[in-house]
N, C-alpha and C positions, 0 to 999 in steps of 0.2 A: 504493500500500500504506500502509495507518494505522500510527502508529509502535505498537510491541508494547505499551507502556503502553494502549493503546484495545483492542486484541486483550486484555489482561487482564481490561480493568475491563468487557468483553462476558461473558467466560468465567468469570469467579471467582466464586464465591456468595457474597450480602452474609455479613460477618462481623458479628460483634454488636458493638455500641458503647457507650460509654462513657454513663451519664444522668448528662447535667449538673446541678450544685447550680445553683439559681436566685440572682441575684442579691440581696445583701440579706438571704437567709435563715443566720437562726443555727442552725450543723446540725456536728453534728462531722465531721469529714471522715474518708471511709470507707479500712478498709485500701488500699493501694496495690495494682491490678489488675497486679502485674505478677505472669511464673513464680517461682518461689520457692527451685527447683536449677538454677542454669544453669553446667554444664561448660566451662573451658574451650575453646577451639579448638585442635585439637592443630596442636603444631608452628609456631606464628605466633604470634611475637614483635614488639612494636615501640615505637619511643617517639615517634610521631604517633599522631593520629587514624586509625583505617582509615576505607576506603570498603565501602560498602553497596548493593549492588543487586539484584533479581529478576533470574532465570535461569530460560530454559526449555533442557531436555536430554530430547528425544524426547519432546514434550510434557509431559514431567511437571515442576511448577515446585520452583524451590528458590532458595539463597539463595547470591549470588556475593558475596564478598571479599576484601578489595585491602589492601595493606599495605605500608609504606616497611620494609625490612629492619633491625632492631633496633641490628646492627651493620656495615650498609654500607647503601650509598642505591636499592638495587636495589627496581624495585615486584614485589610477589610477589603471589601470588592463590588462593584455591583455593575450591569449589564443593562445597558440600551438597543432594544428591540424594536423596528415601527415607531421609532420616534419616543417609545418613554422606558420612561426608567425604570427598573423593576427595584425589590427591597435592599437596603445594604445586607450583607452578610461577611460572616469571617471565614477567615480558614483556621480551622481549630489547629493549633499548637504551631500555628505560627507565629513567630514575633522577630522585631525587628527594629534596629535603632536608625536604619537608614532608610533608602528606597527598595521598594520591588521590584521585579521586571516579571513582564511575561511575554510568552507568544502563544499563536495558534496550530495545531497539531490534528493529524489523524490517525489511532492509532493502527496496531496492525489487525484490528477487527475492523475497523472502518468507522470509529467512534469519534464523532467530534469532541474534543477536549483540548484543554487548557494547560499550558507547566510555567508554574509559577516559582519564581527563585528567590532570595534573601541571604542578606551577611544575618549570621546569628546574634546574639548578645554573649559579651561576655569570651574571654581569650586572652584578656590584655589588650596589647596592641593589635593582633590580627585571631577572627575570627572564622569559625568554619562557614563555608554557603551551605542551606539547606533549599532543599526543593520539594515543592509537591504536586501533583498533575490532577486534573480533575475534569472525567469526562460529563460532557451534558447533554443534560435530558433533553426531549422534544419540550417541557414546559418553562425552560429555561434553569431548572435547579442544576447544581452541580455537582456531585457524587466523589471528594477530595480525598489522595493515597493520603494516610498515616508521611509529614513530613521526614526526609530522611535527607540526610548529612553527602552532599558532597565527596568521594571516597579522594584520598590523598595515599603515598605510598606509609607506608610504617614507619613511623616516627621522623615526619618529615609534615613542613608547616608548606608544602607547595599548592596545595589546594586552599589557601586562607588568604582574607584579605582584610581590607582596612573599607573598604570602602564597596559600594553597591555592585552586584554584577551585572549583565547584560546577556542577551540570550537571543538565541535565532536557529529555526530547522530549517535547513536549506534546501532546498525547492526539489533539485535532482538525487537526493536520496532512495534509493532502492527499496530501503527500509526508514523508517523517522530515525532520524539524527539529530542531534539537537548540539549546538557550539553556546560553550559559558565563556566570556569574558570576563575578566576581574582584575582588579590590580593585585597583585600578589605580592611578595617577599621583595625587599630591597625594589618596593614598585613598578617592577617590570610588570606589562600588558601578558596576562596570560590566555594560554584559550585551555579548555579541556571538554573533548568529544564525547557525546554519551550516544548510546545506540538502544534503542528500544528492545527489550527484552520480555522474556512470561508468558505464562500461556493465555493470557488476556490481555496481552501488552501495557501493564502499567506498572512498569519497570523499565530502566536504563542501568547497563553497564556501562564502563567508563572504562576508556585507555585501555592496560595492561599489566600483567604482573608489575613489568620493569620501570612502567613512565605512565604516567596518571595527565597531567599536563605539562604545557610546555610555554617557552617565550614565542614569540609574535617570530621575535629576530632581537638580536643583542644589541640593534640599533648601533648609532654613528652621533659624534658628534654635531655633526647639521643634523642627525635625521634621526633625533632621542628615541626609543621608545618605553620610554618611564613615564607615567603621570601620577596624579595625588589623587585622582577622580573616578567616578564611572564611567568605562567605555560605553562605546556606543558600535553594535552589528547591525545590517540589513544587505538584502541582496540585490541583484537588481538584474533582469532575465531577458540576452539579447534575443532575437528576431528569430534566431535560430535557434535557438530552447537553452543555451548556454549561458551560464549564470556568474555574475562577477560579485565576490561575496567581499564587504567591506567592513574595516574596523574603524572606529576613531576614537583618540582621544584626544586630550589636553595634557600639556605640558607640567611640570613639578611645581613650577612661583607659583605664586597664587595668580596672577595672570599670565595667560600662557598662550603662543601660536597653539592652533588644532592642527593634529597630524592623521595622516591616514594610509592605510596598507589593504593588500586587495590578498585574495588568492581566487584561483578558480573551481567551477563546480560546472563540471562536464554535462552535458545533456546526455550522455554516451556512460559518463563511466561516475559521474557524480563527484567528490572528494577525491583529490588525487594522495588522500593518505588516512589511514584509521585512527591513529593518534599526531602524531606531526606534518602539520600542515606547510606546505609552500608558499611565505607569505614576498611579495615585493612591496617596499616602502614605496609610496608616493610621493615623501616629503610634505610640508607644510599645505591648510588649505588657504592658495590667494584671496588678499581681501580687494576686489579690482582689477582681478587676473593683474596685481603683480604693482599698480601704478601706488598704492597706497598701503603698499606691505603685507600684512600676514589676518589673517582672522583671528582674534585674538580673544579668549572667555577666564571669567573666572571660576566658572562651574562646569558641570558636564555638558557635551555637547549632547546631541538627539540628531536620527540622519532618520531614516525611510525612504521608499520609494512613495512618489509624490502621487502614487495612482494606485487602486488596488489591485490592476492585471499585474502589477511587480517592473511594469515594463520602463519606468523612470516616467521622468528625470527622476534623478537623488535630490532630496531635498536635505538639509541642514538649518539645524536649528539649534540657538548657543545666546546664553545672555554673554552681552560685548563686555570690551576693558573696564569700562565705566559705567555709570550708572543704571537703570533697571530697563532698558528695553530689550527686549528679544530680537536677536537678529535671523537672515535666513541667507541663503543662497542657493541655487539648485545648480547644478552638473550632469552633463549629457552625456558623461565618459570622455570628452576630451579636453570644455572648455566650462570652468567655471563662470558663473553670470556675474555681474558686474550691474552697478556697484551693490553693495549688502544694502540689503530693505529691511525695514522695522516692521513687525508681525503689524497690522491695523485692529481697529477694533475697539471695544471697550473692554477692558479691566486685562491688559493688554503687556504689563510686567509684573517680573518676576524678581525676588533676592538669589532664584534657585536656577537650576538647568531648568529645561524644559523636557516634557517627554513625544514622542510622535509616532503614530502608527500609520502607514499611507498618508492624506493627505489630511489629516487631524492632530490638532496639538494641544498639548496638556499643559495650563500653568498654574502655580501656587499664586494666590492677593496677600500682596506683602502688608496687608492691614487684618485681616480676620482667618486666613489659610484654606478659606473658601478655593475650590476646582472649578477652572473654567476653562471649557472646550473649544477653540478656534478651526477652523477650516479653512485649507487651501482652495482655491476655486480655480488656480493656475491661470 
């Protein structure tokens, strides 16, 4: 079974995209394509980032999100269907002093479901990820595994981090796969592969006896791959069913260039490795292809494909150097757009990253920790 991210990008019709400014040309840059009223979320409060993922409930799609409780560490979540909301709810024994992440999955029964990640509490400096998966009903209830721990080698803190992880099943998987991002030990970008397991599929194994996860790449002095932050995964599925799978972070200062590193994911053969992936660095993402230096955040970035066939553009999303606006940019695989646009809208920054699933974005009101849902319209 192909993981649901491939079941979408089969099913969905293209949405319209973003035309990039060309490089080099002097052109004002046009209003900001986002919605222009976006409502609160009711009843979801918090002071992380939330998570962001596609949901299918009875085939009809909609938008699942996750959220550290405002005033206790409980992860909470609730689901938009046909335009409403249905009740919050938790995931029992989850808890969590940072962000969540999740994505959307099918598993090897053909069940729509859910896997949902978290730094634990508690470890000192670095903490173990736990995860839990949760398939769903036709009535939208969720049905969530018992959370379970990230596996690491024996007496080895390589699977632990400091900070939130990031998550993504890549499209051309044979079987669901699922890639965790984290900052890890001495803050190197980790990934670690899990592969869908059990005779009811809700389970993942991980890596291997010898190597559990690994670095991105040992990176270069122009071309760090350290950061202080949450990564940020998504894929993005050329014309030919071939899939370029991307990571990003942020830099170690507290304000920092974004960096970004690709591998590929075969239509043919899927991941070109079961535990150690082949990454190439991109180097830095331009802010202006190049005329006015680097894109630069103080928090986690947020990337997605801007549409939900997966077929791009990449959209990027990142609070800037300085004070609370959300920035964006999208990339067509060659050329970043020019110049960075401010998200529009009402209630419109954030103290925090933001989060993004296709062409939706998540931010924290840096006055009450109210959720509010923006839209790309490209």
């Amino acid at each position: 079974m192909l993981p649901k991210s491939r079941l979408v990008a089969a099913a969905a019709a293209a949405g319209t995209v973003c035309a990039l400014v060309a490089a080099g040309t002097a052109m004002a840059a046009p209003t900001p394509p986002w919605s222009k009223h976006n409502p609160a979320v009711p009843n979801a409060f918090t002071n992380t980032t939330p998570a962001l993922s596609a949901i299918d409930v009875n085939r009809l799609q909609g938008t699942f999100l996750a959220w550290k409780g405002q005033v206790n560490n409980q992860v909470k979540y609730k689901i938009k269907i046909n335009g409403k909301w249905h009740a919050t709810a938790i995931i029992k024994g989850a808890a969590t002093n940072t962000s969540p992440t999740a994505a959307l999955f099918a598993t090897n029964k053909g069940r729509e479901a859910v896997f949902v990640a978290w730094k634990s509490i508690g470890g000192g400096g670095l903490s173990r990820i736990k995860y839990s998966d949760g398939v769903v009903s036709n009535n939208g209830s969720i049905n969530w595994t018992k959370p379970v721990t990230l596996p690491g080698l024996p007496h080895t803190n390589t699977s632990q981090t400091s900070a939130s992880p990031a998550v993504l099943f890549p499209v051309n998987s044979k079987k669901a796969q699922v890639l965790v991002a984290f900052r890890g030990p001495a803050n190197h970008v980790r990934i670690e592969i899990g592969t869908e397991s059990g005779p009811n599929g809700r389970r993942f194994t991980w890596g291997n006896s010898t190597r559990k996860s690994s670095w991105i790449s040992p990176g270069t002095t122009a071309e760090p791959t350290t950061t202080n932050a949450q990564p940020a995964l998504t894929e993005i599925i050329g014309a030919d069913g071939n899939g370029t799978i991307y990571v990003f972070w942020k830099g170690l200062p507290v304000t920092s260039p974004v960096s970004y590193a690709t591998t590929p994911d075969l239509a043919s053969t899927g991941l070109d490795g079961t535990v150690v992936l082949t990454w190439s660095l991109q180097g830095q993402v331009p802010d202006s292809n190049g005329i006015k230096g680097l894109a630069q955040s103080t928090g986690s970035p947020a990337v997605a494909s801007a549409t939900a066939h997966g077929q791009g553009p990449l959209l990027l999303a990142y609070k800037g150097p300085s004070g609370f606006n959300i920035r964006f940019q999208t990339f067509n695989g060659l050329v970043w757009s020019q110049p960075h646009q401010f998200v529009n809208g009402n209630n419109n920054t954030t103290a925090l990253g933001p989060a993004l699933v296709h062409g939706t974005l998540a931010n924290v009101s840096r006055t009450d920790g109210r959720i509010f849902l923006h839209h790309y319209l490209g």
